[in-house]
TIDONU-572468 format. One record per residue (C-alpha): z, x, y. Coordinates in steps of 0.5 Angstrom, whole numbers, padded with zeros to 4 digits, always signed. Layout:
! TIDONU-572468
ZXY...
//
This chain:
! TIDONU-572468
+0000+0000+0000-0002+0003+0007+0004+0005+0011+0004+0004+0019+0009+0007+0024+0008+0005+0031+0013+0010+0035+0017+0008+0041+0016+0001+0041+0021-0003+0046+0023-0009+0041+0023-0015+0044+0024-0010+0050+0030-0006+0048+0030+0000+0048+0025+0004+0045+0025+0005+0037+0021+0007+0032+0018+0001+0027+0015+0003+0020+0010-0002+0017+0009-0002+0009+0005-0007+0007+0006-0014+0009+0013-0012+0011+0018-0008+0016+0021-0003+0013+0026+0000+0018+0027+0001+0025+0031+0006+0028+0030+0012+0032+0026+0019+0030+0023+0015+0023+0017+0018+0020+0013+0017+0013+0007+0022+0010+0001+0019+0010+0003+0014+0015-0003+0011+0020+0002+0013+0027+0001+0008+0033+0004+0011+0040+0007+0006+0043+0009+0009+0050+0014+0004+0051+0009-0002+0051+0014-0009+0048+0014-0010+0042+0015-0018+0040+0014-0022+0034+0007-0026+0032+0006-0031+0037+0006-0038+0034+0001-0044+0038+0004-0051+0035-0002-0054+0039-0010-0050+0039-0016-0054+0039-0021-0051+0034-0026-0057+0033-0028-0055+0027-0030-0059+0023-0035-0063+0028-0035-0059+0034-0036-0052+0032-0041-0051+0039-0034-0051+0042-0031-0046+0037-0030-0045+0030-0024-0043+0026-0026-0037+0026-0027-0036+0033-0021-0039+0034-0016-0035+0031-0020-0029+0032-0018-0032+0040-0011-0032+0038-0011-0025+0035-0014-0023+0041-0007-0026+0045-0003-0024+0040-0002-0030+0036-0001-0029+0028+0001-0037+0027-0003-0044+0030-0003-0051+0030-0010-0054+0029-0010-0061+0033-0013-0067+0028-0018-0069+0034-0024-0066+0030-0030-0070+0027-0028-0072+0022-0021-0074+0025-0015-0069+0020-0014-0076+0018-0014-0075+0011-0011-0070+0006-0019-0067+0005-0021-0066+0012-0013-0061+0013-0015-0058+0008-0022-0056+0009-0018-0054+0016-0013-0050+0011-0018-0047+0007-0021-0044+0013-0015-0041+0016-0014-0038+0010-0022-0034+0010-0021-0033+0017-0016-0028+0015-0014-0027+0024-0009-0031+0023-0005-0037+0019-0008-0044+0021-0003-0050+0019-0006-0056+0021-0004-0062+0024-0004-0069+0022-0007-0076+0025-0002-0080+0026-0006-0086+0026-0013-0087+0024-0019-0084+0027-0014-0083+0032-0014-0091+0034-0007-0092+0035-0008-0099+0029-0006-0096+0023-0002-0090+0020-0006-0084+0016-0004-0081+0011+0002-0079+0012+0005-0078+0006-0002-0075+0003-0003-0069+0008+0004-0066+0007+0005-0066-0001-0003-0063+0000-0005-0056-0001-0005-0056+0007+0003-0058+0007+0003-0061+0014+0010-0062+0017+0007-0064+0024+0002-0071+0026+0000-0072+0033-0006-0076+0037-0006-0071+0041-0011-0073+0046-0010-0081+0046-0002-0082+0046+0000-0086+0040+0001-0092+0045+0005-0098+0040+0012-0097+0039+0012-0101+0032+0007-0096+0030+0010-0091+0034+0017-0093+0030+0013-0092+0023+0011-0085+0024+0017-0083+0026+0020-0087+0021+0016-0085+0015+0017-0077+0017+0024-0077+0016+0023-0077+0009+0020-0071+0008+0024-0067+0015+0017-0068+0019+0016-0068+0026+0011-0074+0031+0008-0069+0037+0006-0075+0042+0001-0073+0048+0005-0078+0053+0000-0082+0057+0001-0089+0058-0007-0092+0057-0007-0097+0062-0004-0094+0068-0009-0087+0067-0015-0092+0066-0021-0088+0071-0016-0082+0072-0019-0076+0074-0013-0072+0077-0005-0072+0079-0004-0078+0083-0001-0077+0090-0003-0074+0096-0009-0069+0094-0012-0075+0090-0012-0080+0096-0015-0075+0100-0020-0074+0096-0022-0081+0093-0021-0079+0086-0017-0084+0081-0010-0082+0080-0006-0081+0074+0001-0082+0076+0007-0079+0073+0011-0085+0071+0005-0086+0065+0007-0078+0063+0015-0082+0064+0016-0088+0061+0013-0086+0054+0018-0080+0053+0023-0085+0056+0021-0089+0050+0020-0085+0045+0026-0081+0045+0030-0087+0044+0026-0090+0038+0026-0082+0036+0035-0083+0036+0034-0091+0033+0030-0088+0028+0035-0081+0027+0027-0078+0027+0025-0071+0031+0019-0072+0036+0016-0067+0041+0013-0068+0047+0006-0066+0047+0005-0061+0054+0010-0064+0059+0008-0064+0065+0012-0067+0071+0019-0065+0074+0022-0072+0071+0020-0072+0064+0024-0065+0064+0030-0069+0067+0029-0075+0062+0029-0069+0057+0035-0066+0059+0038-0073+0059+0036-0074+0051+0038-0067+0049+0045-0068+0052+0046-0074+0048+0044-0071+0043+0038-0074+0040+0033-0069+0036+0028-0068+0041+0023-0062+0043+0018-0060+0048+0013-0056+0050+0009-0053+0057+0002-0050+0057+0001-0044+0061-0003-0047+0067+0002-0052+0068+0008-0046+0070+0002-0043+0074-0003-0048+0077-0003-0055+0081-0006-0059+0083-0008-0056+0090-0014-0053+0086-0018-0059+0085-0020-0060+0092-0026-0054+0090-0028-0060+0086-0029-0055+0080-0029-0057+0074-0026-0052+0070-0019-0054+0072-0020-0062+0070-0014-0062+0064-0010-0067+0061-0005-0068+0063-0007-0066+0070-0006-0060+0074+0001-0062+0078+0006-0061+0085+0008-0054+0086+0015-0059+0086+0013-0060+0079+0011-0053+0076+0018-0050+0079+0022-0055+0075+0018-0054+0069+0019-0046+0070+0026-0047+0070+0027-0051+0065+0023-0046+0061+0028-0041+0063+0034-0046+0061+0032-0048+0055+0031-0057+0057+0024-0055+0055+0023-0051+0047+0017-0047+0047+0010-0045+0051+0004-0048+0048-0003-0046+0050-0007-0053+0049-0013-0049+0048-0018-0053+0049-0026-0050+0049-0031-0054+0051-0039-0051+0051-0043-0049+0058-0046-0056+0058-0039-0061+0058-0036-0056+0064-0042-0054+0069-0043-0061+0072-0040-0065+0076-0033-0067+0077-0033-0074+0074-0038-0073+0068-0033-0066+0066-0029-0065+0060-0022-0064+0061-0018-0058+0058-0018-0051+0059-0018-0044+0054-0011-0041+0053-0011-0037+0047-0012-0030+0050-0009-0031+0057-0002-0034+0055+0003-0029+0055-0001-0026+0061+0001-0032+0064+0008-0032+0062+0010-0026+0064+0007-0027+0071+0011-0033+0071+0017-0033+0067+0018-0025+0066+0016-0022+0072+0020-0028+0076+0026-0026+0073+0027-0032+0069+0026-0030+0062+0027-0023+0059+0023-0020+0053+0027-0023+0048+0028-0031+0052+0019-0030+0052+0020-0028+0044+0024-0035+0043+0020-0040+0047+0013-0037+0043+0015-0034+0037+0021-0036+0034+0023-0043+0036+0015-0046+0036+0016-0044+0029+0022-0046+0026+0019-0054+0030+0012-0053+0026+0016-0050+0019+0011-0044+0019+0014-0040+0014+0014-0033+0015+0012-0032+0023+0017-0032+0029+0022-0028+0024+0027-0022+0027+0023-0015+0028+0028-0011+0023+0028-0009+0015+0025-0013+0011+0022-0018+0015+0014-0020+0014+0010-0015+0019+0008-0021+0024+0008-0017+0030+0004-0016+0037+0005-0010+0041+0004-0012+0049+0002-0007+0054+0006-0009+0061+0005-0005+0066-0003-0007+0065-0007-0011+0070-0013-0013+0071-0018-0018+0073-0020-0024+0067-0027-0023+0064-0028-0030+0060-0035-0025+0058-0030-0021+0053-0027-0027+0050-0027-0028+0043-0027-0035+0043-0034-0038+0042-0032-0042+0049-0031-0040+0057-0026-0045+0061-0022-0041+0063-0019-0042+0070-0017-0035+0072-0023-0032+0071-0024-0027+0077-0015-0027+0078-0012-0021+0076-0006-0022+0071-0001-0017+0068-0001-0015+0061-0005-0014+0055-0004-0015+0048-0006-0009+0045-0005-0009+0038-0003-0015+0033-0001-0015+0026-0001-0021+0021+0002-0018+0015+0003-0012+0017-0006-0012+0017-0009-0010+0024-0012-0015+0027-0013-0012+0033-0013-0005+0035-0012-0002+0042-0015-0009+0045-0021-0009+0040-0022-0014+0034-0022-0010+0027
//
């Protein structure tokens, strides 16, 4: 078995030590290590993290593969450090069956950049009328632990209460994209003053609200765990705050664009920064910043969202809604949490590593850097900055919305199992 031995690492930016790779596992971390014959990787103080975990990526495949593919995709999460994504159901056929996440499983699986869980509907042809197979996707090779509509919100609270009901039994978890339907109808942005000024239909903050109001209550009726899909607004992270006091079992997670951008950025009328949920208030993207740091909302999850040239390069109304994340995200992260002084090097290891991975049960990822443990790892270059250049990326697409923007931090080397899938920022 191949060794490796990459030499002052600071270890989720401690201080730096040595950590030798044999195999698929960590062998030992110390200081002054050293084994024959091993490939040396001179770390020179760059951070040393876990793999990095997305409970929410969009890889379209299958149906979609002129977005991305699994390969593409998880060749995008390597690039950013990933060793561990959430595959969303809203694929074509809908991941509403046992066959179709296992077909997504498997390729993961042949990508061999990074492990792929799919996530299951929690409805049918994400219709909202009639549960999936739920019980069918978990006990198939896929083993699906998480459900989701994620891009239509499970809107019935009796179909909503089932889901939540019939999770139970097997210590899933229901991940709900938290809109309203009927107060988002025509919305193309933030609703407030920059919508009003510029005539475009509005997507309120009560419609994000009043569905994790609800859904935290059916989640604490039921004794279920539900997790809230990229929370977005300052009041759903008090109404988070309220039901994690009471004790109820729930969870949530921010996207990188929502701790950086508002909706300032629309009045360019540039497609590239319509996402769902919309672009927010500067009041919004403090208040979820500090609840990143304070631990009211879990994890950082990219959402990443690619969408081919044509569904992008048009007119507003007439645009696609998501962005590209996976190769941006920890950059993002340390220009907003680390770089801040919200967040050290080990709270950004729980919020993309650890704590993603215990909600999605992704066994093996978001473990300890020490002896013993699966070499799932991520080596981060922090001093570095440079512009975003979306014609380096791995993913099959461009939304970005930092092209041109300088951000700090590099991913220079990722490992999954203790197999390089990246080395001195270049794919193997």
């Amino acid at each position: 078995m191949s060794k490796t031995l990459i030499r002052g690492a600071k270890v989720l930016g401690g201080e730096p030590q040595d950590v030798l790779i044999d195999g698929s596992v960590v062998e030992a971390v110390g200081q002054g290590l050293s084994a024959e014959g091993a490939e040396v990787v001179e770390a020179d103080g760059k951070v040393l993290l876990p793999g990095l975990v997305d409970l929410h990526t969009h890889l379209r495949e299958p149906g979609r593969e002129d977005s991305e593919t699994v390969l593409t995709g998880t060749r995008a999460a390597a690039s950013g450090g990933y060793t561990s994504v959430f595959a969303m159901a809203n694929t074509f056929p809908v991941a509403d069956t046992a066959g179709v996440v296992e077909q997504v499983w498997r390729l993961g699986q042949e990508s061999g950049y990074c492990d792929v869980q799919p996530i299951g509907a929690v409805t049918v042809g994400l219709e909202g009328a009639k549960l999936a197979e739920l019980g069918a996707m978990h006990e198939s090779a896929a083993g699906v632990t998480v459900f989701s509509d994620d891009g239509k919100c499970v809107h019935d609270a009796v179909i909503m209460r089932r889901a939540l009901e019939y999770v139970k039994a097997f210590g899933g978890v229901v991940a709900q994209h938290a809109q309203e339907p009927r107060l988002t109808e025509g919305a193309q942005m933030n609703e407030g003053v920059v919508s009003a000024e510029l005539g475009l239909g509005g997507w309120p903050a009560v419609a994000e609200e009043s569905i994790i109001a609800r859904d935290v209550l059916l989640a604490e009726h039921v004794g279920s765990r539900v997790h809230i899909c990229h929370l977005s607004t300052a009041g759903s992270v008090e109404i988070v705050r309220w039901a994690k006091s009471r004790g109820i079992d729930v969870t949530a997670e921010v996207t990188p664009h929502h701790l950086l951008l508002t909706d300032e950025l629309v009045r360019s009328y540039n497609p590239v920064y319509k996402v769902n949920p919309p672009l927010r208030t500067e009041r919004d993207v403090l208040a979820l910043r500090e609840a990143l740091a304070d631990g009211t909302i879990d994890i950082v999850a990219t959402d990443h969202a690619p969408h081919p040239h044509e569904d992008k390069d048009c007119e507003w109304a007439a645009a696609a809604m998501g962005m590209v994340g996976l190769e941006t995200a920890l950059s993002v992260v340390q220009e907003t949490m680390v770089d801040t002084g919200l967040l050290d090097w080990a709270g950004v290891a729980d919020r993309m590593s650890f704590t993603p991975a215990r909600i999605g049960q992704a066994a093996g990822h978001g473990r300890p850097v020490s002896a013993g443990e699966p070499a799932n790892l991520t080596l981060v270059d922090t001093a570095y900055r440079g512009r975003v250049d979306p014609a380096g990326f791995a993913s099959r697409s461009r939304n970005t919305p930092y092209e041109g923007r300088e951000l700090p931090g590099r991913v220079t080397h990722t490992w999954l199992r203790g197999k390089a899938t990246l080395v001195d920022g270049k794919l193997t």
